[in-house]
C-alpha positions as CSV (number, residue, x, y, z in Angstrom):
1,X,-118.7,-80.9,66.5
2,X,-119.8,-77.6,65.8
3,X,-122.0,-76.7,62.6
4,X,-120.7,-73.7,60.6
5,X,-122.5,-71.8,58.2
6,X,-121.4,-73.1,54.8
7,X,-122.2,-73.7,51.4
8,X,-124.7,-76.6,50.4
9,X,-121.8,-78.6,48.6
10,X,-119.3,-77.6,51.7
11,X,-122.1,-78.9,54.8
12,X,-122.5,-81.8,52.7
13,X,-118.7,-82.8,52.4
14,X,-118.5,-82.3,56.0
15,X,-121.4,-84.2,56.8
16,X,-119.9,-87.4,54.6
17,X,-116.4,-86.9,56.5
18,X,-117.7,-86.9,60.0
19,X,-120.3,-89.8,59.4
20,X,-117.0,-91.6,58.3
21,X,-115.4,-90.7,61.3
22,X,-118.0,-92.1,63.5
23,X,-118.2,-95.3,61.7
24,X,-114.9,-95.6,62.4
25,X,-115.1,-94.4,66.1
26,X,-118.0,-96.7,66.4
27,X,-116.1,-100.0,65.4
28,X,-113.0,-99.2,67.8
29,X,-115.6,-98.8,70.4
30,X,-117.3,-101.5,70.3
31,X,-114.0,-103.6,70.2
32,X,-112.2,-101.8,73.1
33,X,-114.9,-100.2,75.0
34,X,-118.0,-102.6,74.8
35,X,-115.8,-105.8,74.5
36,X,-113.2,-105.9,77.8
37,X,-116.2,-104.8,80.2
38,X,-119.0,-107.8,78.9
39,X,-115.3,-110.4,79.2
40,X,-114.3,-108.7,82.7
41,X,-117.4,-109.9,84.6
42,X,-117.8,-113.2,83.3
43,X,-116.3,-114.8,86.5
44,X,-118.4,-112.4,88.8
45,X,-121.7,-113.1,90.6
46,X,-124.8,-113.7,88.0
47,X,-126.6,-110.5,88.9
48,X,-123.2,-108.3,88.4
49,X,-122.7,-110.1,85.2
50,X,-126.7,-109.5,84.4
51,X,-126.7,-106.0,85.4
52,X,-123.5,-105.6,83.1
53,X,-124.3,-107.0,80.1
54,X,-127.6,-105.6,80.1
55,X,-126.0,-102.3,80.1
56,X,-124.0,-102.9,77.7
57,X,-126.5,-103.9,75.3
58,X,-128.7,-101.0,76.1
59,X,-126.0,-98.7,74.8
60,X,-125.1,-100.5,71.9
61,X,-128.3,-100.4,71.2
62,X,-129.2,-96.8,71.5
63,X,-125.7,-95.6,69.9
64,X,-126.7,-98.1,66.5
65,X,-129.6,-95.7,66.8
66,X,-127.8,-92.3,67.1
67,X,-125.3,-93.5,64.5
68,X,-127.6,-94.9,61.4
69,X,-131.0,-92.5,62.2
70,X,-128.6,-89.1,64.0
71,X,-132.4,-87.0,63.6
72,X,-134.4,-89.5,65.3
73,X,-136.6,-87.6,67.6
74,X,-137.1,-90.5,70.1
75,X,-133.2,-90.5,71.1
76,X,-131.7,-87.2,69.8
77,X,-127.6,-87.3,70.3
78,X,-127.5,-85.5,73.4
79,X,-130.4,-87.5,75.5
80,X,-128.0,-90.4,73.7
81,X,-124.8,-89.1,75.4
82,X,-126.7,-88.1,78.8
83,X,-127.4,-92.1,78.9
84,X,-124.0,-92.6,77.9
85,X,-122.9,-90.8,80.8
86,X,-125.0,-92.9,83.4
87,X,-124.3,-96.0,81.5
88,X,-120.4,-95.1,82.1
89,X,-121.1,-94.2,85.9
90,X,-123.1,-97.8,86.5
91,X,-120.8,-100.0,84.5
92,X,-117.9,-98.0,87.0
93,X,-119.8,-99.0,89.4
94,X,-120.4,-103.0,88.7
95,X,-116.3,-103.0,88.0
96,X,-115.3,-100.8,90.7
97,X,-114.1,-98.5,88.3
98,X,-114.0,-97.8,84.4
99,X,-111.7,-95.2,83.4
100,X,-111.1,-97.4,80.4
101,X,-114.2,-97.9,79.1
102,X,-114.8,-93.8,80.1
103,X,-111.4,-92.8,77.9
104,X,-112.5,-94.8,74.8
105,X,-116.4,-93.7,75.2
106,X,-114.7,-89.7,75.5
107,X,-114.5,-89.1,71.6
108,X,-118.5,-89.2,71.2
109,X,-119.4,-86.9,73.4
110,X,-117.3,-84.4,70.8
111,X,-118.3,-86.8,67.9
112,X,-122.4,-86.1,68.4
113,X,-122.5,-82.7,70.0
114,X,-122.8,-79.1,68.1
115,X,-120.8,-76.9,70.2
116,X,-118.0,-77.5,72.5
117,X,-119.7,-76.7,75.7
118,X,-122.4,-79.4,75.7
119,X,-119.3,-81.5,74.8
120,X,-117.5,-80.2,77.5
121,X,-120.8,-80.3,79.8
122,X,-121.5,-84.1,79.2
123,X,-118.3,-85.3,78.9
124,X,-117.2,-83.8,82.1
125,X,-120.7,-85.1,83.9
126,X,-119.4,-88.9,82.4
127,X,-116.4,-88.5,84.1
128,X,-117.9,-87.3,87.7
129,X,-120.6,-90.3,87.9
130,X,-117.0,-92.6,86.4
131,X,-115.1,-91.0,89.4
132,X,-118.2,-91.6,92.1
133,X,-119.5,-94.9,90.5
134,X,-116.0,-96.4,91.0
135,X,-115.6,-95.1,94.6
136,X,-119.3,-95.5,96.1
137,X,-119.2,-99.1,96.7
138,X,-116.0,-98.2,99.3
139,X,-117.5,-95.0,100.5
140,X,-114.9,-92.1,101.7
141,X,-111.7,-93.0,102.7
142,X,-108.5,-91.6,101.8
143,X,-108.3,-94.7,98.8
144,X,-110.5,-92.0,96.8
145,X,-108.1,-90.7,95.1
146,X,-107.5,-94.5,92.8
147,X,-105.7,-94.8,89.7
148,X,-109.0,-95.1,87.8
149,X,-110.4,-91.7,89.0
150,X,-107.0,-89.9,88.9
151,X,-106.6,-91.4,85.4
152,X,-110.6,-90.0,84.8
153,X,-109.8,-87.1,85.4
154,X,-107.0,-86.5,83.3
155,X,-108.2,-88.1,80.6
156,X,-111.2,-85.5,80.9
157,X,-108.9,-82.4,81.2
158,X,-106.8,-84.0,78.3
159,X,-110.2,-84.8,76.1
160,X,-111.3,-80.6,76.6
161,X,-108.2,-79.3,75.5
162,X,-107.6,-81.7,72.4
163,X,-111.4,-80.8,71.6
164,X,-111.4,-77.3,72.1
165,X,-107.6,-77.4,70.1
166,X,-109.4,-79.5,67.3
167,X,-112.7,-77.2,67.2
168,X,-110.1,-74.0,66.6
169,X,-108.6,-75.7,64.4
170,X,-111.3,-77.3,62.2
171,X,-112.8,-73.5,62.5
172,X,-110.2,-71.8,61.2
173,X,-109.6,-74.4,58.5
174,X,-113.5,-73.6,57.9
175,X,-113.0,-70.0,57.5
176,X,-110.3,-70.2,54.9
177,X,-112.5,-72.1,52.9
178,X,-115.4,-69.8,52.9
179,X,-112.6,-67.1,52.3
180,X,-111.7,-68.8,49.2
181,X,-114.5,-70.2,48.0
182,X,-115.8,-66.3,48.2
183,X,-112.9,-65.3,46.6
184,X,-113.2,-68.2,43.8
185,X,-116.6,-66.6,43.5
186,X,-115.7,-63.5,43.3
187,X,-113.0,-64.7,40.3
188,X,-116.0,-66.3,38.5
189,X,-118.2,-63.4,38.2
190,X,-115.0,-61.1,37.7
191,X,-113.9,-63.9,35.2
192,X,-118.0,-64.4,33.3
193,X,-117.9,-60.1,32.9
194,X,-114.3,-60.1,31.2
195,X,-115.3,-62.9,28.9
196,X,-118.5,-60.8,27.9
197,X,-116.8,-57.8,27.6
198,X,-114.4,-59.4,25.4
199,X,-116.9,-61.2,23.3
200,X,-118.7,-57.5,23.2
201,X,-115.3,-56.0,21.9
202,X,-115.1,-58.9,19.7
203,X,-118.8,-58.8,18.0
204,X,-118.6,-55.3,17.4
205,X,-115.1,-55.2,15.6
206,X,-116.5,-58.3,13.8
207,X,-119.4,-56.3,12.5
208,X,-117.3,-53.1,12.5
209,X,-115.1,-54.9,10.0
210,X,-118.5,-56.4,8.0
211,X,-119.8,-53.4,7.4
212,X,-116.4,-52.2,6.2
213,X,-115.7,-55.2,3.8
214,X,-119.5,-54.8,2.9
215,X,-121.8,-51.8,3.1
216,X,-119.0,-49.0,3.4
217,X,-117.2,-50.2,0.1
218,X,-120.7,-50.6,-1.7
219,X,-121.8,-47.2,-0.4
220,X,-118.3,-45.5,-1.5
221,X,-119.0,-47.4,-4.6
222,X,-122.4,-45.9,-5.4
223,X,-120.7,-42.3,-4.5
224,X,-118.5,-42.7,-7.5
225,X,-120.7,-44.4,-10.0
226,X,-123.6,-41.8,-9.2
227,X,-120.8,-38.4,-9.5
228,X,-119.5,-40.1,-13.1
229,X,-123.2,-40.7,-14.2
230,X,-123.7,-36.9,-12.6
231,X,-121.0,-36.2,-15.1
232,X,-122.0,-38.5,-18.7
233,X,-126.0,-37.2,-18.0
234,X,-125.2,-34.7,-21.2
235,X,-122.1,-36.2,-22.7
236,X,-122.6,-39.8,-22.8
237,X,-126.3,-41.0,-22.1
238,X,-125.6,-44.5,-22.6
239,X,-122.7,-44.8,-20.5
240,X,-124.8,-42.6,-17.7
241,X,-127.8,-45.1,-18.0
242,X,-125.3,-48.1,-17.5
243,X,-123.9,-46.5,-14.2
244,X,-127.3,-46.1,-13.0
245,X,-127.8,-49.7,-13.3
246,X,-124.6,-50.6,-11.3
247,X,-126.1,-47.7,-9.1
248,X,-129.0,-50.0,-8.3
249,X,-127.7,-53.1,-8.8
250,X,-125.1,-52.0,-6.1
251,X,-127.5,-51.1,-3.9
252,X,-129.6,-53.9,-4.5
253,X,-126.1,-56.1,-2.8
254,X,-125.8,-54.1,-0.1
255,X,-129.8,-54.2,1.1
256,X,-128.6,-58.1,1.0
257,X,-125.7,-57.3,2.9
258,X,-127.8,-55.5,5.2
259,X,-130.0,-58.4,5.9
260,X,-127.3,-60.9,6.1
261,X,-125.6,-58.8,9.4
262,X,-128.9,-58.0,11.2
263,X,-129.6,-61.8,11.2
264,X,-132.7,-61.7,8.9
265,X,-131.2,-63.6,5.7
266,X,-129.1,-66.6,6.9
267,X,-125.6,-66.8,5.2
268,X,-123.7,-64.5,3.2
269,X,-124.0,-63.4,-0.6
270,X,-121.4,-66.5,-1.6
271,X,-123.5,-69.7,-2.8
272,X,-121.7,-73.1,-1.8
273,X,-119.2,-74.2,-4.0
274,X,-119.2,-71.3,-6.3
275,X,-116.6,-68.7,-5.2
276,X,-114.9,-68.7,-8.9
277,X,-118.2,-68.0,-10.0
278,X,-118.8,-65.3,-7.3
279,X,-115.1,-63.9,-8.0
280,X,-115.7,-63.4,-11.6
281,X,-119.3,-61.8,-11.2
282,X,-117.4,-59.2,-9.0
283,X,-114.3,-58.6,-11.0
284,X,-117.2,-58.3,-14.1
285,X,-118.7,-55.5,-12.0
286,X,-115.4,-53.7,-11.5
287,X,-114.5,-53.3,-14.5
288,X,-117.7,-52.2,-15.6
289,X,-117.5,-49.8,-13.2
290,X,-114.0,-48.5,-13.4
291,X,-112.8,-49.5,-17.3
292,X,-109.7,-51.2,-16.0
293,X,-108.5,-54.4,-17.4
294,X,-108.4,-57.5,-15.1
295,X,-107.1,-60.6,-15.8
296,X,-108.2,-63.3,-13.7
297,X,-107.2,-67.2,-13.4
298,X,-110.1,-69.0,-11.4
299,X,-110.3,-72.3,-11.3
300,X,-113.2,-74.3,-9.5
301,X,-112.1,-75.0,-6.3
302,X,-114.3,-76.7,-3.7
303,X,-114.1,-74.6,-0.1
304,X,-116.3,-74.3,3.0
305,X,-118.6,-71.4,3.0
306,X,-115.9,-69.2,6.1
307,X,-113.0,-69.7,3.2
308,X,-115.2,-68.4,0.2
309,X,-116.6,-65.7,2.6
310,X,-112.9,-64.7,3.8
311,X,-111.1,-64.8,0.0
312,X,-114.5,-63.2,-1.5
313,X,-114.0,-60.1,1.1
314,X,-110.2,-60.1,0.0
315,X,-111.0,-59.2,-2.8
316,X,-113.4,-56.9,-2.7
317,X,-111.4,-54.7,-0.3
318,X,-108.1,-54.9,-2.4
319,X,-110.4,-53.6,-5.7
320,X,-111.8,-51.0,-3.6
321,X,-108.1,-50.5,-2.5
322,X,-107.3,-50.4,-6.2
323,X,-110.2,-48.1,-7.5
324,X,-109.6,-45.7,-4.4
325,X,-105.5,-45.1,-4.5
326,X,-103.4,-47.1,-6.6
327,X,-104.0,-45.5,-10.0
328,X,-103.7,-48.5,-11.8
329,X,-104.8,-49.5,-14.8
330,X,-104.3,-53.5,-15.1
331,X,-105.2,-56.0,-12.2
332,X,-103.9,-59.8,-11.9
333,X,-106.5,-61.8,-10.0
334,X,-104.9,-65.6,-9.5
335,X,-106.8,-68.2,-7.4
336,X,-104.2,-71.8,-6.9
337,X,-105.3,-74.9,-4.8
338,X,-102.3,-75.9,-2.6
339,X,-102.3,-79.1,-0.9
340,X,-103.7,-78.4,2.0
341,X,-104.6,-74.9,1.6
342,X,-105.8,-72.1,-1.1
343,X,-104.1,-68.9,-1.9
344,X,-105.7,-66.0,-3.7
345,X,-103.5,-63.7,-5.7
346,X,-104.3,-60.0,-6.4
347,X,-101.7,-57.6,-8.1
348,X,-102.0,-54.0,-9.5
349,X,-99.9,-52.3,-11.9
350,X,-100.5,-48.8,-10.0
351,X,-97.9,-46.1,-7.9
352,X,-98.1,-48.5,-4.7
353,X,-96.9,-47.1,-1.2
354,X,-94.9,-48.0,1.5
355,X,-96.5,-51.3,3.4
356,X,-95.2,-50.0,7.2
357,X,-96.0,-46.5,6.9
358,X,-99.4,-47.8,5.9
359,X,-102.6,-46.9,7.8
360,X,-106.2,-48.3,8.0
361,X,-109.1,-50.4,8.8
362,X,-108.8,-52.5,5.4
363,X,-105.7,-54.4,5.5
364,X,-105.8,-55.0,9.2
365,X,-109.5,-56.5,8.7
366,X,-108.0,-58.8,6.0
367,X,-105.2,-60.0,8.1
368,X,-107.9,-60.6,11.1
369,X,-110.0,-62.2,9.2
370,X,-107.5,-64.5,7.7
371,X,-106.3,-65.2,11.1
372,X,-109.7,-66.5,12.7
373,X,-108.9,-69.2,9.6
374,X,-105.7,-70.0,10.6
375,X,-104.5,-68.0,7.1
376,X,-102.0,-65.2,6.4
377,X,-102.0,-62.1,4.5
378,X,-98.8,-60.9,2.9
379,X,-98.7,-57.4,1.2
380,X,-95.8,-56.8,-1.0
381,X,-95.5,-52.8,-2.5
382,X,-93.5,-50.3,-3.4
383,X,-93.5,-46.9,-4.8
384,X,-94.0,-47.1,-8.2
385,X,-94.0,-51.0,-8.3
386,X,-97.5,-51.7,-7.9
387,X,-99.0,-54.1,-4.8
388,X,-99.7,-57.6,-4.5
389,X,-101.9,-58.8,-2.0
390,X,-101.4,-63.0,-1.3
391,X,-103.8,-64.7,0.7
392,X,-103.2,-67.9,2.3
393,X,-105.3,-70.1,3.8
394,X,-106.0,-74.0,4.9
395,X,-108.9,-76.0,3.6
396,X,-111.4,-77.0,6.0
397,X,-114.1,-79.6,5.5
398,X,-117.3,-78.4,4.1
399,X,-120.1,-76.6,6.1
């Protein structure tokens, strides 16, 4: 058959299927083209019946080579098939004619053979020494034309047409599966440089919403506390000197934050197990900061570190909400373990707004991030009515 350039996996396939089909071949071969021959001259003269089997066991022989060792440089397929051809002519010969034993031998020389012309070539040179070996021992007569050399014949004209039909056909089937195979390929790659683009798009609105949650609301806190202490430097020394220390302090967390998103401190500014802790030291510094009363409810509650990160950064964007536009003066800070979940709590006594004519990064960053938990966020305001801000989310097993 021929050999088509393919793929490694695809030759190999191929390979496996046609060594199948020649194992196969092989064992109706020897059953209807070795067997009926080495029977038939068993009531003929010994040196017929010599000559005959002798042949016969020469191409066994020699095609149990081809099949089990095909790159065997001592008898390479097509010297194989050339003796085939003789083999075919002789036996013809010794049984004064073998179109049989040529029709069953005819799927070999397609079997072992790389193109279809030396298939056609050897095939078609088995079936003129068939033809002659059956008719030499009568010589020319008008008897030539026999039913075995007639049926030679056809069978050969019938073998190049099913070959050359099957070669097409195998080719074409071939050629599709290169086609989609490049195709697949082409898929893959297509396929690998969406997922990176995504998880591009993905890493920089995580960080994008990081550095919001983090370093944009400590920055914007610094610019407030450093224009009030601007502003008590003559009036109120103390209370200037105390900003300055949330001034550094403040900047002191956001270095850490700093560290924590280029990758050079390893987790967040949220110890295990202590986010009530972590919730009060930040509610502490808001309303040192701002003078507004909070009241908080924060129970221990035991959470893996993405859940203390996610409610922690809750509520440091809904006080920097507060402290930036609702004009409130009180703040409710509730923290309740559910079964099966958490919710944190935060409302505001201040003007509100309207939540769908509302725009920003803040409260879509807190529904994102609640959602990569498997949480909600549900923002309830008016104006005039003050906001609250509920955050839901499962419990998950601890880091």
């Amino acid at each position: 058959m021929s050999q088509w350039q393919q793929q490694p996996g695809d030759r190999l396939a191929q390979d496996r299927v046609q060594d199948r089909v020649r194992r196969w071949n092989s064992a109706g071969w020897v059953l209807f083209g070795l067997l009926p021959p080495a029977v038939a001259v068993f009531d003929t003269s010994p040196a017929r019946k010599y000559w005959m089997l002798g042949l016969l066991a020469l191409i066994a022989v020699c095609h149990t080579v081809v099949l089990t060792r095909p790159d065997n440089r001592v008898l390479p397929p097509r010297t194989y098939l050339a003796v085939l051809a003789v083999v075919l002519g002789a036996t013809s010969y010794l049984l004064d004619g073998g179109a049989a034993f040529y029709v069953v031998s005819l799927p070999q020389f397609w079997l072992f053979t790389r193109a279809p012309r030396d298939a056609i070539t050897l095939s078609g040179a088995a079936a003129a020494l068939t033809v002659f070996g059956g008719t030499l021992g009568q010589g020319w007569s008008p008897q030539f034309l026999t039913g075995n050399a007639v049926f030679t014949v056809v069978a050969y004209a019938a073998g190049v047409g099913l070959g050359q039909w099957v070669h097409r056909f195998v080719g074409q089937s071939n050629q599709r599966q290169e086609q989609l195979t490049s195709e697949l390929a082409l898929t893959q790659e297509e396929l690998a440089a969406a997922y990176q683009r995504q998880g591009a798009a993905e890493e920089r609105e995580r960080l994008a919403r990081e550095i919001h949650d983090t370093l944009a609301q400590g920055f914007a806190s610094i610019v407030v506390l450093a224009e009030a202490a601007r502003a008590a430097t003559v009036t109120d020394p103390v209370r200037c000197a105390e900003q300055l220390t949330s001034i550094e302090q403040t900047a002191r967390e956001n270095l850490a934050e700093a560290r924590v998103l280029v990758g050079s401190a390893p987790e967040s500014g949220v110890a295990p197990s202590s986010l009530a802790t972590t919730l009060r030291r930040t509610l502490d510094r808001f309303v040192q900061d701002t003078g507004l009363t909070v009241t908080a409810e924060l129970p221990d509650v035991d959470l893996d570190q993405r859940t203390r990160v996610a409610l922690l950064r809750c509520t440091q964007e809904s006080l920097a909400n507060v402290r930036k536009h609702s004009g409130a003066s009180t703040v409710g800070v509730v923290l309740t373990e559910l079964a099966g979940g958490v919710e944190l709590e935060i409302t505001d006594d201040g003007r509100g707004f309207v939540v769908e004519e509302s725009q920003g990064f803040g409260l879509d960053g807190m529904r994102r991030r609640l959602a990569e938990l498997d949480g909600e966020l549900a923002v309830t305001s008016s104006l005039g009515d003050g906001t609250r801000i509920l955050a839901s989310l499962p419990t998950h097993s601890q880091d």
